[in-house]
C-alpha positions in Angstrom: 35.8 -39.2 20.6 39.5 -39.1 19.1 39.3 -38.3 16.1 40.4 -41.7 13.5 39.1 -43.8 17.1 36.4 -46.4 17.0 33.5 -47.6 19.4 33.4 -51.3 19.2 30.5 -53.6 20.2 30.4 -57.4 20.7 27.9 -60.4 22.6 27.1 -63.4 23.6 30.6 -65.5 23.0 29.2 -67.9 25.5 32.8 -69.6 25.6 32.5 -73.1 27.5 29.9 -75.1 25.1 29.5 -77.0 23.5 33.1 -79.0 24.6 36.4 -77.4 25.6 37.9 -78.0 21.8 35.6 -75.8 20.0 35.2 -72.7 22.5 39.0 -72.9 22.7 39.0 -72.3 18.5 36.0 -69.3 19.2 38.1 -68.0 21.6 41.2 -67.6 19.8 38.8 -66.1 16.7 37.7 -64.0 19.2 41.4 -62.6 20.4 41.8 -62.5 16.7 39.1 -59.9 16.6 40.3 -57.8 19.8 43.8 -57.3 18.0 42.5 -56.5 14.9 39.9 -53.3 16.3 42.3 -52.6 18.7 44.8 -50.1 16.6 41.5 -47.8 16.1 39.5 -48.8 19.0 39.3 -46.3 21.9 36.3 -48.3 23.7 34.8 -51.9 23.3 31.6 -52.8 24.9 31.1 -56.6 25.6 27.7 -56.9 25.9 27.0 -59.7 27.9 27.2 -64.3 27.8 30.5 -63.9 27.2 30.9 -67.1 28.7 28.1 -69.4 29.4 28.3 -69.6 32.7 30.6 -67.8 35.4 30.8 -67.2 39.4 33.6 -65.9 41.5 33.6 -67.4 44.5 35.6 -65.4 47.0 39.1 -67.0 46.3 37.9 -69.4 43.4 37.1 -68.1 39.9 36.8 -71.0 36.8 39.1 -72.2 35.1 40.0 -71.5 31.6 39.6 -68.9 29.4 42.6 -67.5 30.6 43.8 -65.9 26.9 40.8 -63.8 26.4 41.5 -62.4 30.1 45.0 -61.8 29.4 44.6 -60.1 26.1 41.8 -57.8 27.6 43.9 -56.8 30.3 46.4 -56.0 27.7 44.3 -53.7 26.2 42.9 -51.9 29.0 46.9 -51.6 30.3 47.2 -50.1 26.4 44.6 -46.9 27.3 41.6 -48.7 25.5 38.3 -48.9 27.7 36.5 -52.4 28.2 33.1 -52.5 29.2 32.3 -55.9 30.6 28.0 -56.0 30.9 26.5 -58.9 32.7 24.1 -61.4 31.0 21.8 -64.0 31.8 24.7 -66.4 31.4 27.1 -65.1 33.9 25.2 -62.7 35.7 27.4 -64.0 38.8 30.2 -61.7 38.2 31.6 -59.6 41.3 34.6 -57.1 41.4 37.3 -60.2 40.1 37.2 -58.5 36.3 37.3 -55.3 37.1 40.6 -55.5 39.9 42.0 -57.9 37.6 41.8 -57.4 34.7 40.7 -53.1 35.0 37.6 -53.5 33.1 34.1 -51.3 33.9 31.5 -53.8 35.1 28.0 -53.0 33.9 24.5 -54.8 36.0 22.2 -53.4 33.4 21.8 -50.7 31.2 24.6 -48.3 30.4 23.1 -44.7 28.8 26.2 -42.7 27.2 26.4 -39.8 24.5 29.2 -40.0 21.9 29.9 -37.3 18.9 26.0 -36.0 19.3 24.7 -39.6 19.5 22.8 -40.7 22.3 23.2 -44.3 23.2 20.9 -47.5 25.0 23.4 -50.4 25.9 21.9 -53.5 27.9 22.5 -57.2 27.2 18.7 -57.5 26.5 17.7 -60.0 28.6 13.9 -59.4 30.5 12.9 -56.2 28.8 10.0 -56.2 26.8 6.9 -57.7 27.2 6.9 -61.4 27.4 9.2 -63.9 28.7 7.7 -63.8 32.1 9.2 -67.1 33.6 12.8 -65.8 32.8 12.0 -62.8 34.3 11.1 -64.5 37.8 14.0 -66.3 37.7 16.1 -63.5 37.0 14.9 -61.7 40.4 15.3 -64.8 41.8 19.4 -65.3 40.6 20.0 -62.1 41.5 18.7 -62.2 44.9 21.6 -62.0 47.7 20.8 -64.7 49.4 20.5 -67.1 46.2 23.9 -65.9 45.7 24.9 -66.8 49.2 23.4 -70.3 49.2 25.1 -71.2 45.6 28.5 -69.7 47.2 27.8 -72.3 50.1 28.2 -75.0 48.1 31.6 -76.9 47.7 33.1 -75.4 44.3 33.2 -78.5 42.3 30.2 -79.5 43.4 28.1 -75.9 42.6 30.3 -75.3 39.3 29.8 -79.4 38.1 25.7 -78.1 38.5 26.2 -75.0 36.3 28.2 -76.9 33.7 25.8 -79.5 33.9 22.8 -76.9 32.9 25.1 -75.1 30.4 25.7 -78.2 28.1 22.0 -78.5 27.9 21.7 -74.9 27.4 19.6 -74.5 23.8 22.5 -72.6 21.7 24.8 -75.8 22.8 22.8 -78.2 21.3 20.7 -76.5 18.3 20.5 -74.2 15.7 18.8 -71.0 17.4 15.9 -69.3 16.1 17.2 -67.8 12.9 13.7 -66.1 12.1 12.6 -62.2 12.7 9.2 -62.5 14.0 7.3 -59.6 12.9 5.3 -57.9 15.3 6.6 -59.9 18.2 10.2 -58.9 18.7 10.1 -58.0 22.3 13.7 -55.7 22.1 12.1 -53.8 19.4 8.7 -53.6 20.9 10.7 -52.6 24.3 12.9 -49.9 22.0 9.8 -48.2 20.5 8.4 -47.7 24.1 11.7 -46.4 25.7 11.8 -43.9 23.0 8.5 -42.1 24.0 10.0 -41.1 26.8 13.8 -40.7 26.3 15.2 -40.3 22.5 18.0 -42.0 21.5 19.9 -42.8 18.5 21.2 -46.3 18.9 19.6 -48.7 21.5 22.0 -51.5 21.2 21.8 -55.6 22.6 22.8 -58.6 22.6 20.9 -62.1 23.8 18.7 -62.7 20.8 20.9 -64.2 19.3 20.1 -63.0 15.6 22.1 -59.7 13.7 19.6 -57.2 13.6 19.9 -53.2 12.3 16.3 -51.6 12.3 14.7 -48.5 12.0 12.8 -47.4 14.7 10.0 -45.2 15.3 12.0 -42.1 16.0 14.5 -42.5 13.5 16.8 -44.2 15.5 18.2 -47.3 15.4 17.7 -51.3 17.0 20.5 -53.4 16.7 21.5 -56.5 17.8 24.7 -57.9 17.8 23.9 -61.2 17.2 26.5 -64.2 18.8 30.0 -65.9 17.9 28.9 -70.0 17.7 27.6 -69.0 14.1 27.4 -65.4 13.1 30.4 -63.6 14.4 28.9 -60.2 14.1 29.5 -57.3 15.7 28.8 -53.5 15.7 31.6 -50.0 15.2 30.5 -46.9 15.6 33.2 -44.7 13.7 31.9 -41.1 15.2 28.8 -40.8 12.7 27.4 -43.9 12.2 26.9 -47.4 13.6 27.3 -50.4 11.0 26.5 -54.0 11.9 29.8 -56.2 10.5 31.0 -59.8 10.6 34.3 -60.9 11.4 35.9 -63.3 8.9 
């Protein structure tokens, strides 16, 4: 890393819920954010539901949301690397971002060393034990010819479904589940096994929804980055250390 230069880490914006007036306030709280790491940022990791629902058609992407585009590509035109990971939320996300807008599109896990520290990204979603429906439906979602068949469908008529779904979505119309459940945290429990095989010193996520910095087994470190509807956390790794902080 540069020296003075920053890693920055941030999840589950889920901009679209729960009505157009109030993601349009998170979003410009969130470009608020971007300009303020970005004098000592020299990568930024965005970790996934950073909208709550996306797919690119071939010549149709949706609408809105057109300020947070334009500042990252302003950014990534400035020398700062984006990484854009998919979640469970827009999971339909092609090659649009990253000729557009320049950023590096991650599927699933991104493994990386940085000043001697050896780092787990993902977005979170269907590792662990547990959550078994979600994980069938994940296969199914990301099956090509799911993807084709949705694609098939006239645009307002396939994105009026996935809005549909997304208003009901449970962070758009309750409080999430604010509680750490001891002994049945499946990231953590997922963290401890990956490190029996492969050490590393921050395994970072997002998609629990809940700011979370814990030891694990090896000495290393679970975090979670928590999301932007209530907590407006995120993560900096400043060449030696990784602090979870909130943006006020």
């Amino acid at each position: 890393m540069k020296e003075g230069k920053n890693l920055y880490f941030a999840s589950d914006f889920h901009l679209g819920i729960p009505d157009y007036e109030t993601s349009l306030v998170r979003e410009k709280k969130i470009i608020d954010w971007l300009e303020y790491v970005a004098p000592n940022a020299e990568k930024i990791f965005l970790m996934g539901d950073i909208f709550d629902f996306w797919y690119e058609y071939k010549k149709v992407v949706p609408k809105g949301f057109v300020r947070l585009q334009g500042k990252i590509a302003a950014l990534v035109d400035s020398g700062i690397e984006i990484y854009f990971f998919k979640g469970n939320h827009d999971m339909w996300m092609f090659n649009y971002f990253q000729q557009e807008l320049g950023v590096k599109l991650i599927s699933d896990e991104l493994e990386f060393e940085a000043n001697g520290k050896k780092f787990y990204l993902h977005h979170g979603d269907g590792l662990g034990d547990g959550d078994y429906s979600y994980k069938f439906l994940k296969r199914i979602f990301r099956n090509p010819i799911c993807i084709w068949l949705f694609g098939v469908l006239p645009n307002r008529v396939g994105l009026g479904i996935a809005h549909y779904f997304s208003s009901k979505s449970r962070l758009a119309n309750s409080a999430y589940d604010e509680t750490y459940h001891e002994g049945s945290e499946w990231l953590l429990q997922f963290c401890n096994k990956k490190i029996q095989t492969k050490a590393f010193d921050y395994m970072i996520f997002g998609h629990r929804h809940l700011p979370l910095n814990i030891n694990l087994d090896n000495g290393g470190k679970y975090i979670n980055l928590g999301e932007w509807l209530h907590h407006c956390t995120y993560a900096m790794f400043d060449g030696t250390t990784v602090t979870l902080e909130k943006f006020k």
